[in-house]
KOLBA-875970 format. One line per field, with one value per residue (C-alpha): residue number from 1; residue in three letters; chain; y, z, x. Coordinates in pm, whole numbers, padded with zeros to 5 digits. Layout:
REM residues N
i (NUM;...)
aa (ALA;...)
ch (A;...)
v (Y;...)
w (Z;...)
u (X;...)
//
This chain:
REM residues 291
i (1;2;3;4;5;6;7;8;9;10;11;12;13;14;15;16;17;18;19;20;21;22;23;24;25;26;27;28;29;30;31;32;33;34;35;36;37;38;39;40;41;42;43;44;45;46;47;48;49;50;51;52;53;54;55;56;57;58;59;60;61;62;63;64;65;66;67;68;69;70;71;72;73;74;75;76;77;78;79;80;81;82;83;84;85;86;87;88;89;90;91;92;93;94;95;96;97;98;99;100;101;102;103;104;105;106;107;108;109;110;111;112;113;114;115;116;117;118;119;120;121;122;123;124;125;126;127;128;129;130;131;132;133;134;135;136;137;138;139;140;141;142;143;144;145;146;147;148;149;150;151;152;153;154;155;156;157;158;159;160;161;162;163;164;165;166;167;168;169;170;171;172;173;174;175;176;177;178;179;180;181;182;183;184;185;186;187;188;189;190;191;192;193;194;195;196;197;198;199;200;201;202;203;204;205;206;207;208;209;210;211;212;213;214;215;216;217;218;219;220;221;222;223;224;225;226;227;228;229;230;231;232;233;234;235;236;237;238;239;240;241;242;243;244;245;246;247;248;249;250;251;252;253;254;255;256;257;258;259;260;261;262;263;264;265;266;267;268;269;270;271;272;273;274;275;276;277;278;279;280;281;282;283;284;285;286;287;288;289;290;291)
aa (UNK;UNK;UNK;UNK;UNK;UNK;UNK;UNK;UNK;UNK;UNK;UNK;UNK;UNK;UNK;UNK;UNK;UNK;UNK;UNK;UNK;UNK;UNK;UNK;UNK;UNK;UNK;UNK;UNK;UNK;UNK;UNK;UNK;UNK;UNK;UNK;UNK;UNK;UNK;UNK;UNK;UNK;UNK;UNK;UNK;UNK;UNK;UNK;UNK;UNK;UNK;UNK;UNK;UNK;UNK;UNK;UNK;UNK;UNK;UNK;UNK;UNK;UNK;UNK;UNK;UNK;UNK;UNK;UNK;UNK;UNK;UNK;UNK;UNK;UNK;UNK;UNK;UNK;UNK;UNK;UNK;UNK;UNK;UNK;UNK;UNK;UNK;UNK;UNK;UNK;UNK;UNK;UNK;UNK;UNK;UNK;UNK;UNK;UNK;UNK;UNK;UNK;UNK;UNK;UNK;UNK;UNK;UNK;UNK;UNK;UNK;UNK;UNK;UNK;UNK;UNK;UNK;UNK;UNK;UNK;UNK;UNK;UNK;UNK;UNK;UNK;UNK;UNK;UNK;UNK;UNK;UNK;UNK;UNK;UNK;UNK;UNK;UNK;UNK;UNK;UNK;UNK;UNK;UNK;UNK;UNK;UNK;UNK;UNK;UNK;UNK;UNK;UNK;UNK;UNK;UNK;UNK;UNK;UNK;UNK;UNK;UNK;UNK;UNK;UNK;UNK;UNK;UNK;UNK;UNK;UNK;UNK;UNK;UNK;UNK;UNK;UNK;UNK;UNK;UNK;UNK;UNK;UNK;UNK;UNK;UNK;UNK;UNK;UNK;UNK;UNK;UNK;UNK;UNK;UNK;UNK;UNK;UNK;UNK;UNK;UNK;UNK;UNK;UNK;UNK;UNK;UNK;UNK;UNK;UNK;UNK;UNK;UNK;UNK;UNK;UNK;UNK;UNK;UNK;UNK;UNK;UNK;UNK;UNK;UNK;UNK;UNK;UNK;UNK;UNK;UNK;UNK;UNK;UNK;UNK;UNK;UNK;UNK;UNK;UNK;UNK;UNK;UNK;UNK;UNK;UNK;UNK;UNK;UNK;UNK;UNK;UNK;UNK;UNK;UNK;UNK;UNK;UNK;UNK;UNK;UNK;UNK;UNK;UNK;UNK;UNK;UNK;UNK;UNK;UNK;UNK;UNK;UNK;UNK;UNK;UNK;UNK;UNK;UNK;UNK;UNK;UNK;UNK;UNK;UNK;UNK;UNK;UNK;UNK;UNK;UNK)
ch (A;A;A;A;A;A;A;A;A;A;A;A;A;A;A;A;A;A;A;A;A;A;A;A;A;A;A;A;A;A;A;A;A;A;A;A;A;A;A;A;A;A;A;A;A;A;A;A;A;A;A;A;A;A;A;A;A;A;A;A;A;A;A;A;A;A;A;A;A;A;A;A;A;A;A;A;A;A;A;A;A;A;A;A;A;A;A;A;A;A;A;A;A;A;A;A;A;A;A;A;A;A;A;A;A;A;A;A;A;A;A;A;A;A;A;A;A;A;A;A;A;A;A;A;A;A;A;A;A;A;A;A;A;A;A;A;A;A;A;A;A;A;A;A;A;A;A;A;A;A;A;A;A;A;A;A;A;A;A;A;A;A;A;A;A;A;A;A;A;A;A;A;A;A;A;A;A;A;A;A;A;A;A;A;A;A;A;A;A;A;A;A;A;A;A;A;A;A;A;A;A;A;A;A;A;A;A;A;A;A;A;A;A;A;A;A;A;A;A;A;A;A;A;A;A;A;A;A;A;A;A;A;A;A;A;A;A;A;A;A;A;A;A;A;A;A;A;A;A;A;A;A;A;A;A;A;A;A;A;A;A;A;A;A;A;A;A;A;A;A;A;A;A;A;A;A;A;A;A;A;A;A;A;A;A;A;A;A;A;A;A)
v (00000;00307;00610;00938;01163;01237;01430;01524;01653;01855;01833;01988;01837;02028;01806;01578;01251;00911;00670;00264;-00028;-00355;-00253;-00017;00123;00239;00544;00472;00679;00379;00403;00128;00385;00660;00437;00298;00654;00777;00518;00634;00986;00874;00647;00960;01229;00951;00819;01144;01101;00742;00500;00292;00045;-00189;00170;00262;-00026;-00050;00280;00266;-00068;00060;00350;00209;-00122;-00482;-00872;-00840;-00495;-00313;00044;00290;00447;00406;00597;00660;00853;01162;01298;01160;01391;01414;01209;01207;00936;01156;01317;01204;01269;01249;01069;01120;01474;01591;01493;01568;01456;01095;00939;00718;00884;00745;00820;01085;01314;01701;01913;02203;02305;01935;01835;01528;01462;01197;01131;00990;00832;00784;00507;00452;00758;01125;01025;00843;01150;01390;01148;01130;01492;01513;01303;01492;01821;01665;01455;01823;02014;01745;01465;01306;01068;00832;00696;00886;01134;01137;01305;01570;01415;01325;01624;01729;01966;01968;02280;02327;02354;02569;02850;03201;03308;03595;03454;03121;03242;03321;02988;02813;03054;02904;02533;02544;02673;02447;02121;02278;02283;02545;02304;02009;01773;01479;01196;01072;00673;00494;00245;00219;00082;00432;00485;00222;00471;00809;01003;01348;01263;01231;01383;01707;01934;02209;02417;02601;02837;03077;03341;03572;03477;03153;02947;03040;02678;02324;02223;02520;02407;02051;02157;02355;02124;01822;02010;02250;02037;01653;01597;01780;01594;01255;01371;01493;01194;00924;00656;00605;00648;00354;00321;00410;00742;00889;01180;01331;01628;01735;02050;02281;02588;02934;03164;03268;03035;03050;02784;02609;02327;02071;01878;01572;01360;01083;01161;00844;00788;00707;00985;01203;01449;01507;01524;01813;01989;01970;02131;02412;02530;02433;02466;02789;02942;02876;02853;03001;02741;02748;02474;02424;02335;02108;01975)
w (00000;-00116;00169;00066;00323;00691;00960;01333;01532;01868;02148;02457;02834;03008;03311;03471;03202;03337;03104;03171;03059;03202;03528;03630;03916;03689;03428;03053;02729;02489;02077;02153;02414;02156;01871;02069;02268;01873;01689;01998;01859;01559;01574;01798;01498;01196;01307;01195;00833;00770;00655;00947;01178;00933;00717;01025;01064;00737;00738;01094;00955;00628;00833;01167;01063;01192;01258;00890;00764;00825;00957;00715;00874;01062;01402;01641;01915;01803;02170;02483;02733;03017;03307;03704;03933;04189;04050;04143;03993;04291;04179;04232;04072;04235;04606;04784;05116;05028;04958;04606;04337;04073;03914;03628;03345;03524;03284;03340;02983;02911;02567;02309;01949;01721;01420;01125;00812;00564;00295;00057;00033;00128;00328;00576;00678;00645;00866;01162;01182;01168;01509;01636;01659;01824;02071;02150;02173;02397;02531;02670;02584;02849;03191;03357;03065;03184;03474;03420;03361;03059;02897;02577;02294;01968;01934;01575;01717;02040;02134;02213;02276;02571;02634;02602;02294;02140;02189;02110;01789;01716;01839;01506;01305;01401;01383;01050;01243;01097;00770;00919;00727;00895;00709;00736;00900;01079;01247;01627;01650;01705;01977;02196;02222;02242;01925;01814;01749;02050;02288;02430;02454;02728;02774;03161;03370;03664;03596;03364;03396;03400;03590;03677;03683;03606;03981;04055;03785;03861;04231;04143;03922;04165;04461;04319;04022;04000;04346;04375;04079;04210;04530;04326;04098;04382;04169;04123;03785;03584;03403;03128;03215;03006;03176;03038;03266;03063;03109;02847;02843;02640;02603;02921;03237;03104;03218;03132;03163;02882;02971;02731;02801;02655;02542;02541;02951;03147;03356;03059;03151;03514;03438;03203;03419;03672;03418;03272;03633;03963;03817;03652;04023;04047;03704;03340;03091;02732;02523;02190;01992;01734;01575)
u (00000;00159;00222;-00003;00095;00279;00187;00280;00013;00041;-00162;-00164;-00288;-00553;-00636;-00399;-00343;-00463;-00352;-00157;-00113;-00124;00004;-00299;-00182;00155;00162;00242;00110;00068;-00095;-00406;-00564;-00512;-00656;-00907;-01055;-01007;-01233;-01487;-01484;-01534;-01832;-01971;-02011;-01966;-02329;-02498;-02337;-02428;-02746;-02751;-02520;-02398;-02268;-02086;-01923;-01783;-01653;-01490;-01328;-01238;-00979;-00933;-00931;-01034;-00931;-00992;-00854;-00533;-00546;-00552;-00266;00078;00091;00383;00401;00652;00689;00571;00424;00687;00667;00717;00712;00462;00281;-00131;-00487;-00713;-01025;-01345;-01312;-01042;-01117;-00839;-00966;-00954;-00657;-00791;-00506;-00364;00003;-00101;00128;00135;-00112;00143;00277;00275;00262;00278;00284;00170;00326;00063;00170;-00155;-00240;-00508;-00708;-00705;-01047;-00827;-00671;-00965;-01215;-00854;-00815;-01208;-01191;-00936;-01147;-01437;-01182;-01025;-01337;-01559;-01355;-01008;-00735;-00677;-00852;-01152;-01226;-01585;-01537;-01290;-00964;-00688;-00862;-00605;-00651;-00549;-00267;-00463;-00821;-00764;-01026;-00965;-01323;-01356;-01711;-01920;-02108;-01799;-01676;-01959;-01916;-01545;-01662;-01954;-01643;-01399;-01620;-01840;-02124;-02315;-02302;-02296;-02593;-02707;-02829;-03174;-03208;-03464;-03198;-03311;-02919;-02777;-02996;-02798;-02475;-02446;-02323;-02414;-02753;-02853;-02655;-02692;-02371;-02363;-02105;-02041;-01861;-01936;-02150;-01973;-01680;-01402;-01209;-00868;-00720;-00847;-00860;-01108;-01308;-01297;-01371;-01649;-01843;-01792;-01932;-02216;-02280;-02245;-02290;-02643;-02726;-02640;-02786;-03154;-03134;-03051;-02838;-02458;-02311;-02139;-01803;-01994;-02149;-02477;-02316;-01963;-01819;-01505;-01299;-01124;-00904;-00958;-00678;-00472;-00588;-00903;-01085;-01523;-01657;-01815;-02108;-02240;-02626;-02727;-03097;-03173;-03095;-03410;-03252;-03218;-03520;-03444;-03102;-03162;-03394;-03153;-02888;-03108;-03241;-03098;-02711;-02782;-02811;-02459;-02363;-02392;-02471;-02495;-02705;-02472;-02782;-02641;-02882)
//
């Protein structure tokens, strides 16, 4: 298969980097959690373009490849974010007055670069840096995304935005929202995941203004957010949360949240409710409006 193209890509941390390998308790930045968060990203904005479950499939095989089918692509890791031997992500969302940490890479000016090599089509590398921009505007790389952590950003997708609507004005940009088609299907399938179909995309800070550092934003949305809501709702959330909390940066120590639901939660209602009343006493919050 002939090489079409090569690329290094930069990305920055945001939150403290959970990410190991088969020695959980260790720290080690390793390409099958970057493939496999990626091909997540992926199957979360490819569902709008495509027919129905079966399409999907095809496509996410025909790039990221299968038992069957090779990857469309070669990656290596180009520069590893840097590493200490004590450095700790409290979990929980940044408890601090429990002692459950894990060994994470310092956000602090920490960067890493992957290194692509393409084959077969320019759509390989089109539908990779696609997923890229959607990873670095709503999600993580690594362990405990969902709730705050291994949040990165993609150095070409970073916002500058003084405000939430502008933001939300260079987010529609950035990921072509404002042109964005989705494609008509009456496959039930895609309702068993969420994608960008069905999820709801919030974005939140204090009111008027940001966070000055990841810790006071994970702080904040643990204690006047997620809490109350587990607290209202009365159930404990799952590995695999119909709630994502993520956090991203604007600009100088500028500092919102991201919040993703699942529409198709049971919860879903009370959970919005929740987000578009009780947390706007404490927060502001802005409804992307996708779709």
């Amino acid at each position: 298969m002939d090489l079409l193209s090569s690329k290094n890509y930069e990305f920055k941390l945001i939150t403290p980097l959970i990410m190991a390998g088969a020695e959980e308790k260790g720290i080690e930045f390793r390409t099958q959690s970057i493939i496999g968060i990626l091909r997540w990203w992926f199957r979360f904005y490819k569902a709008c373009k495509v027919e129905n479950l079966g399409r999907l499939k095809e496509v996410e095989e025909g790039i990221w490849g299968s038992q069957k089918k090779a990857k469309k692509f070669w990656l290596k890791i180009e520069k590893y974010p840097f590493e200490e031997s004590d450095y700790y992500a409290y979990l929980r969302i940044n408890d601090r007055t429990r002692e459950i940490k894990r060994l994470a890479f310092r956000p602090e000016n920490n960067t890493f670069s992957l290194s692509f090599k393409y084959f077969g089509s320019f759509d390989s590398q089109v539908e990779v840096e696609r997923t890229f921009k959607f990873l670095s505007t709503f999600g993580g790389l690594g362990a405990r995304w969902r709730r705050g952590f291994s949040s990165v950003m993609w150095t070409e997708a970073l916002f500058s935005g003084s405000n939430l609507d502008e933001i939300i004005d260079e987010i529609k940009k950035i990921l072509e929202l404002n042109t964005f088609r989705f494609v008509n299907n009456n496959d039930n399938n895609f309702d068993r995941f969420m994608n960008l179909r069905n999820a709801s995309i919030y974005l939140i800070n204090p009111k008027n203004k940001f966070w000055n550092s990841w810790t006071d934003a994970m702080d904040s949305l643990r204690d006047k957010f997620y809490r109350p809501l587990k607290k209202m709702l009365g159930i404990k959330f799952g590995r695999a949360s119909p709630l994502i909390i993520q956090i991203k940066k604007s600009g100088e120590n500028n500092y919102f949240g991201v919040l993703l639901l699942w529409e198709k939660w049971k919860k879903f209602n009370d959970c919005e409710e929740f987000t578009e009343n009780f947390a706007k006493k404490s927060f502001e919050i802005k409804d992307l409006k996708v779709c």
